[in-house]
C-alpha positions in Angstrom: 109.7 99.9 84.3 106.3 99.5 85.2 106.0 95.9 84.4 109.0 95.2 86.8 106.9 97.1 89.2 104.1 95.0 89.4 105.8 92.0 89.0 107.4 93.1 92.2 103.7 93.6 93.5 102.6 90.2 92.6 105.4 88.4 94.5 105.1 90.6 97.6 101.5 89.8 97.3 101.7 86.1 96.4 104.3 85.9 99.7 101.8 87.8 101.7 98.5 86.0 100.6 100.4 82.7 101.7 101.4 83.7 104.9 98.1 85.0 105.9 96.4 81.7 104.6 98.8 79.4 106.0 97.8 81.2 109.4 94.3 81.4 109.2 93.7 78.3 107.5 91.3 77.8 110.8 89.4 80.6 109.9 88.4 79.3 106.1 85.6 77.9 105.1 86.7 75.5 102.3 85.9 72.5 100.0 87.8 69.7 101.1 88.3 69.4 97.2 90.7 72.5 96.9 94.3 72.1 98.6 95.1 74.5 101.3 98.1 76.0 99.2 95.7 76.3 95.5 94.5 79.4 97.4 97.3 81.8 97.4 97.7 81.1 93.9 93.9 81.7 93.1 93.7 85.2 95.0 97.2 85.9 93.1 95.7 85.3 90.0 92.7 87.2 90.7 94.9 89.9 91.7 97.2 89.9 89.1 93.9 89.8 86.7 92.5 93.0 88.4 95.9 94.8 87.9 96.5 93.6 84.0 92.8 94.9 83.6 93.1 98.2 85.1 96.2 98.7 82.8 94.4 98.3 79.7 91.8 100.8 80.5 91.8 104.4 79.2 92.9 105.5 82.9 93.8 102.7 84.8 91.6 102.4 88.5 93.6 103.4 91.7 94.8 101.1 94.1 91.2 101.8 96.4 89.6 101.0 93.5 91.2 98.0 92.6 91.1 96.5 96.1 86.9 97.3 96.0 87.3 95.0 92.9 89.4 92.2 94.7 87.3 91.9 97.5 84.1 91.8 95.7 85.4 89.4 93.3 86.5 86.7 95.9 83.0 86.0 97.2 81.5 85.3 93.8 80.5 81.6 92.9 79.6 80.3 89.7 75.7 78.1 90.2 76.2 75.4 87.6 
């Protein structure tokens, strides 16, 4: 039951994610390297990584909680 559940998450969330990119797109700074539509996939992973984390912990974070997370993982970039 609760794996139907957030499967039914992650597609309202994948649908909504590509929506609001597709109209923003303006507002996005991004390398010319990385397709326009390779985004809603790499917030829904992140996303979907947030959510398969929290259920492996000993109490799994709230939904607050796990949106601090997605936000404060989406600015971080890797200096190689």
């Amino acid at each position: 039951m609760m794996i139907l559940f957030f499967k039914t998450m992650a597609s309202f969330f994948l649908t909504e994610f590509q929506k609001d990119i597709e109209e923003n797109m303006d507002k996005l700074t991004v390398s010319d390297d990385i397709p326009a539509e390779l985004l809603t996939y790499i917030y829904a992973a992140n996303l979907g990584a947030i959510m398969y984390w929290s259920q492996q912990m000993p109490t799994p974070a709230d939904w607050a909680q796990m949106d601090k997370l997605f936000k404060a993982v989406l600015p971080v970039k890797i200096n190689l």
